[in-house]
N, C-alpha and C positions, 0 to 999 in steps of 0.2 A: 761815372762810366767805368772808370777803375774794377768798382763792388760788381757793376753789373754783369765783367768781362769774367770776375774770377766765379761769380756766381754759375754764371753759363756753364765754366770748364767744370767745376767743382760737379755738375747737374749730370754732364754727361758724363766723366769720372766714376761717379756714384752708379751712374748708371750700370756701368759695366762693371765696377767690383762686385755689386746688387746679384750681377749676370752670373759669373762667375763663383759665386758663391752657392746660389741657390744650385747653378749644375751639376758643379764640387758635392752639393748635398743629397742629389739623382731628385729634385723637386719632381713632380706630375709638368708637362711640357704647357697642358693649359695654365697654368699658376705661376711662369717664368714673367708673366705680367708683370706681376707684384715686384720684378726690379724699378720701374717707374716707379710706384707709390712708396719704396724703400727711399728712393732718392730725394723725391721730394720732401718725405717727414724730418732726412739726415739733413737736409738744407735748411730748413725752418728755424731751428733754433739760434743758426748762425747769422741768418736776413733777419731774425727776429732783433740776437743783439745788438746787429747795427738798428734798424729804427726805434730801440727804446730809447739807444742811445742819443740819437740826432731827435728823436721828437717825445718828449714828456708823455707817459703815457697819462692819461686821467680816460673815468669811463665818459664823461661829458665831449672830450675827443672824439672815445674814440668810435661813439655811437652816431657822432654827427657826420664823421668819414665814413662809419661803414655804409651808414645812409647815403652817400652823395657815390660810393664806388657800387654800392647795389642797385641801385637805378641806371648807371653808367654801363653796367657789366649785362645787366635785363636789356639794353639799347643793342649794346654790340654782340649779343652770347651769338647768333650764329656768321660773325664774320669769321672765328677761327676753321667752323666745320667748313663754309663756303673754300677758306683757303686749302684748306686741307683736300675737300673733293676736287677743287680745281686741279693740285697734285696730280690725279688719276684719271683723270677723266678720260684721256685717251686712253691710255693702258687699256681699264675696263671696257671702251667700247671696241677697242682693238680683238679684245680678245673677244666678244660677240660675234664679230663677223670673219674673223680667221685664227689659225691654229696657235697651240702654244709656243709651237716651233717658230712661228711671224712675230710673236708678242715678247716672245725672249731676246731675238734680235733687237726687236724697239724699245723695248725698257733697260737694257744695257745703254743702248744708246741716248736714252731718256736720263738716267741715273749719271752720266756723265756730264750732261748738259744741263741740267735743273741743280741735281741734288749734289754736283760738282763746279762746276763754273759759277752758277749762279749762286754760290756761295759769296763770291768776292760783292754781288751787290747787295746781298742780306749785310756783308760785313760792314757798308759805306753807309747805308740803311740804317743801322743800328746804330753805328755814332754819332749818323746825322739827326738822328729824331730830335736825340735832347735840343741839340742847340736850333734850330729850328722852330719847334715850341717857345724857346726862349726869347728869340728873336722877334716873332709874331707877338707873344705877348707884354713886349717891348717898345711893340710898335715900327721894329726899326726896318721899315719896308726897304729902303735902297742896299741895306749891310745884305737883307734877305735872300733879295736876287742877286745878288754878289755874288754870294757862297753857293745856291744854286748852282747859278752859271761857273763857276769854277769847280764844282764836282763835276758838271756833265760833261767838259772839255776834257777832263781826264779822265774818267771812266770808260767814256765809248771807245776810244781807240785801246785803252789799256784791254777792253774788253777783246776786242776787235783781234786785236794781235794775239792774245790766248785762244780766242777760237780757232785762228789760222794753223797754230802750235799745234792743239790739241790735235786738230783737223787733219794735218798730215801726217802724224803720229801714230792717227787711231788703231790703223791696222798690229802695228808693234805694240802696244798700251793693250788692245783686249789679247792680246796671244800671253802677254807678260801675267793679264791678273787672272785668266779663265787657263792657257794653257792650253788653248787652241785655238786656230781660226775661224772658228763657224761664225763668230760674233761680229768679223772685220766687215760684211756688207751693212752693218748699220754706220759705214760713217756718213754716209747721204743723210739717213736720221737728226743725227748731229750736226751737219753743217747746218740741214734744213732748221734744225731748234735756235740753235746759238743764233743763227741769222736773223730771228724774229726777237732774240734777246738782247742783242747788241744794238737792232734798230730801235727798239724798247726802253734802251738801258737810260736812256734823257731822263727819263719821267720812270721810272719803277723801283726806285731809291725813296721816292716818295710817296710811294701810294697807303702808305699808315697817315697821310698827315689831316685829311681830313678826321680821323679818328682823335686826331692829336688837338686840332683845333676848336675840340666842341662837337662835332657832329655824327656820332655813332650812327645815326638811324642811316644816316648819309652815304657814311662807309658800307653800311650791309649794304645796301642797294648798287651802290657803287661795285663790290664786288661779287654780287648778284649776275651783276649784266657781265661782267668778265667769266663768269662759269657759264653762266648760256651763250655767251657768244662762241666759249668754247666747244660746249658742248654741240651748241647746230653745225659748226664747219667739219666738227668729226664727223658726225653722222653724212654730212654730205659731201666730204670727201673721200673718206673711208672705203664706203663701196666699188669707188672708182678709181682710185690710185693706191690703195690699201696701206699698210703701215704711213708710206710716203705720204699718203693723205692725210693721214693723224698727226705727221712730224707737221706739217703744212699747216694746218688747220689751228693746233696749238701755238703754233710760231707767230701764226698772225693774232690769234688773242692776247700775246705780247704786245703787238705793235700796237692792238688797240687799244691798250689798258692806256697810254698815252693818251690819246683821245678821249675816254670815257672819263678820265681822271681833270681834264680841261674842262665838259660838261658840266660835270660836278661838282668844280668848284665855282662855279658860274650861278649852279640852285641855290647857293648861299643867299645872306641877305647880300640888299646890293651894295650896303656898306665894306660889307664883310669883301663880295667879292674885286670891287676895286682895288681893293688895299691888296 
């Protein structure tokens, strides 16, 4: 986790020296991409010498792994796009049926609640995967739901109380990063998101785990049904309560990913799903 933590930093680090170099250098603006693919080849050598080091390489390895990661990866290739559309979903259908001027308010206030707050559960997420996997494939069903249930006791109020912070804040926070107030009627936006994330936040620590356990095909469909469940409540609230109805609409595909994530770990076998 250590490797993983300095990896991550070391990724987005790269990322923006990448950034500032090629602008330092007046690149064409189409071609400031290439800080991403800069980053990752400058990581490679580094993730590299850790796994030669920890695992012997021979080609008999390593044709046998790539074999077992390239049928793994053909399972799961479109749950990162699924996540990543789900990211926007509102945004873009926001911006179909009202002005830039309504979609700029909601994505301010979208970018503070998603790609801000909801950082602290990516962060619990991310620790938590390893040991999790571990524990499952340990068998240690009672340690399981231990650690569970003592992340979620502390996360939803920890959650809960940042949202309240943020929440009162908001109006001073967008004057502070934009330097005006045009942006301060999205804190409804935000309360309305955080509130679908907070009631969410039990079960959305988890929702790689079916991934984790074996079951990619599982996971796509699994988050399948979270991008059109998103997707329908936009479209059918949108019309009628506008941005608010996009805050709304998202916030409850939070709360159902809890749900849908119960479902499905239910389709397993029925060995699987007892345990």
């Amino acid at each position: 986790m250590r490797l993983y933590a300095v990896g991550n930093s070391l990724r987005f680090l790269l990322i923006l020296a990448s950034l500032i170099v090629l602008t330092a250098l007046h690149v064409d603006g189409s071609l400031l991409t290439l800080c991403f693919s800069i980053a990752e080849f400058a990581l490679l050598p580094v993730l590299a010498a850790y796994l030669f080091r920890e695992y012997p390489w021979s080609f008999k390895n390593a044709r046998f792994w790539a074999g077992k990661h390239l049928l793994f990866g053909v399972q799961t290739f479109f749950s990162g796009l699924l996540m990543d559309i789900n990211l926007k979903v509102d945004v873009l259908l926001l911006g179909y049926f009202f002005s830039d001027a309504v979609v700029g308010v909601y994505n301010f206030a979208a970018m503070l609640a998603i790609e801000g707050l909801y950082q602290f559960v990516v962060a619990i997420q991310v620790n938590m995967n390893p040991i999790l996997t571990r524990l499952k494939l340990e068998n240690r069903t009672d340690e399981l739901k231990n650690y569970v249930r003592k992340a979620t006791v502390f996360l939803c109020p920890a959650m809960a109380a940042l949202s309240c912070l943020i929440g009162f804040a908001y109006p001073f926070i967008t004057v502070l990063l934009t330097g005006t107030s045009d942006f301060a009627p999205g804190r409804i936006y935000f309360v309305v998101l955080m509130l679908g994330i907070v009631i969410g936040s039990s079960h959305l620590p988890f929702i790689f785990v079916l991934n984790q356990w074996g079951h990619p095909v599982l996971f796509t469909l699994f988050l399948a049904t979270i991008v059109m469940t998103n997707l329908i409540l936009n479209i059918l609230l949108i019309p009628r309560y506008g941005a608010l109805g996009s805050a709304m609409g998202t916030g409850l595909s939070y709360v159902m990913t809890g749900v849908y994530l119960k479902v499905f770990m239910r389709l397993r076998s029925p060995a699987e799903a007892r345990a």
